[in-house]
N, C-alpha and C positions, 0 to 999 in steps of 0.2 A: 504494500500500500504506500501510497507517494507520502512525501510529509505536505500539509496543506497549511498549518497552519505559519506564521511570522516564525514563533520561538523556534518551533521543533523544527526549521529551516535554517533558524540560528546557531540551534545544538547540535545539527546534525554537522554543520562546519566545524564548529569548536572542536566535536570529538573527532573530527578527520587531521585535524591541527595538533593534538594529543595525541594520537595513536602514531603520526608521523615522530614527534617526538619523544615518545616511549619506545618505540621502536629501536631510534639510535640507541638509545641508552639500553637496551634487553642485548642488544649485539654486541657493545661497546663490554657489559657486564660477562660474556657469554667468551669473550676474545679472551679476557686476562682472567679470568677461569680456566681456560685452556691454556695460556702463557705459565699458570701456575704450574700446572698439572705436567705440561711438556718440562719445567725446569725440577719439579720430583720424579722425574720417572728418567731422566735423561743423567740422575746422580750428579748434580752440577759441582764443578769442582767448586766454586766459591760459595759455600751456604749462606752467605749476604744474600746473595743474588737469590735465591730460593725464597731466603724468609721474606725480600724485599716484594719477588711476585705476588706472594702468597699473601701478605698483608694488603698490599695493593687488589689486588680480586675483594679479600673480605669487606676493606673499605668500600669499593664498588656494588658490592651486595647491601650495607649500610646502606650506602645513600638513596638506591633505589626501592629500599623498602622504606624508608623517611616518606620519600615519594612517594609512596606507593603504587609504584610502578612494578613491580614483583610483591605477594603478599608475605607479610612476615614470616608467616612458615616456611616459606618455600625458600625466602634469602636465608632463613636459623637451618634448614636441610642442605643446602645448598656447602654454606660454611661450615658445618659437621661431616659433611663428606670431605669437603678440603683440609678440614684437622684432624681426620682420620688418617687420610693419607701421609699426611708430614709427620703424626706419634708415626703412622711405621715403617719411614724411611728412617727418622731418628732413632728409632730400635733396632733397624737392620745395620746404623751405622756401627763403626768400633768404638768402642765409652774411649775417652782421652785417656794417659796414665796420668796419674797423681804422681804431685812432684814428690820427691826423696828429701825425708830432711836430712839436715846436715849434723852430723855428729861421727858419733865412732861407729866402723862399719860392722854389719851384722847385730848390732845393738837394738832393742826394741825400744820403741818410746817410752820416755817415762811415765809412771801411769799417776793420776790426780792425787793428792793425799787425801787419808779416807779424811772426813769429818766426825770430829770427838763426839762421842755419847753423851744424852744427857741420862745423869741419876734422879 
């Protein structure tokens, strides 16, 4: 059915104006979700660059649920899928070692003094 009247001729622009510009922003959201994803799965050598994508996507998911241009849920499912992935690149990574203190070699560390009992 055609729109006949003034408004719903009005509204039917406005939301052509919106959708073009939610549009950019679902793509724009949709690119650096994949930037993420290609920078965990590609084991980047510099993990800046990994944490940087991956914050940059969440921020992204942010704003357009502000907007609401994606619904809340879908941007909190969206970022839990992307935290998921980085807990288990960060688990498949090697843990760092711990530095060595310095003292005499094969010595174990001093251990705390206990604390005096009370009577």
């Amino acid at each position: 059915m055609a729109k006949r009247t003034a408004s719903a001729k009005k509204q039917a622009r406005a939301s052509a104006r919106r959708s073009v510009r939610n549009r950019s922003t679902k793509s724009a959201v949709k690119t650096l979700i994949t930037k993420a994803r290609q920078s965990l799965r590609s084991g980047a050598a510099d993990a800046s660059e990994t944490t940087e994508t991956t914050v940059e996507a969440i921020r992204a998911l942010d704003r357009a649920a502000a907007k609401r241009i994606l619904h809340r849920n879908n941007a909190a499912r969206r970022k839990s899928r992307l935290a998921r992935r980085v807990a288990k690149v960060a688990a498949a990574a090697p843990a760092q070692p711990q530095p060595v203190a310095k003292g005499k070699k094969g010595a174990a560390p001093a251990a705390a003094p206990a604390p005096a009992k009370k009577k």
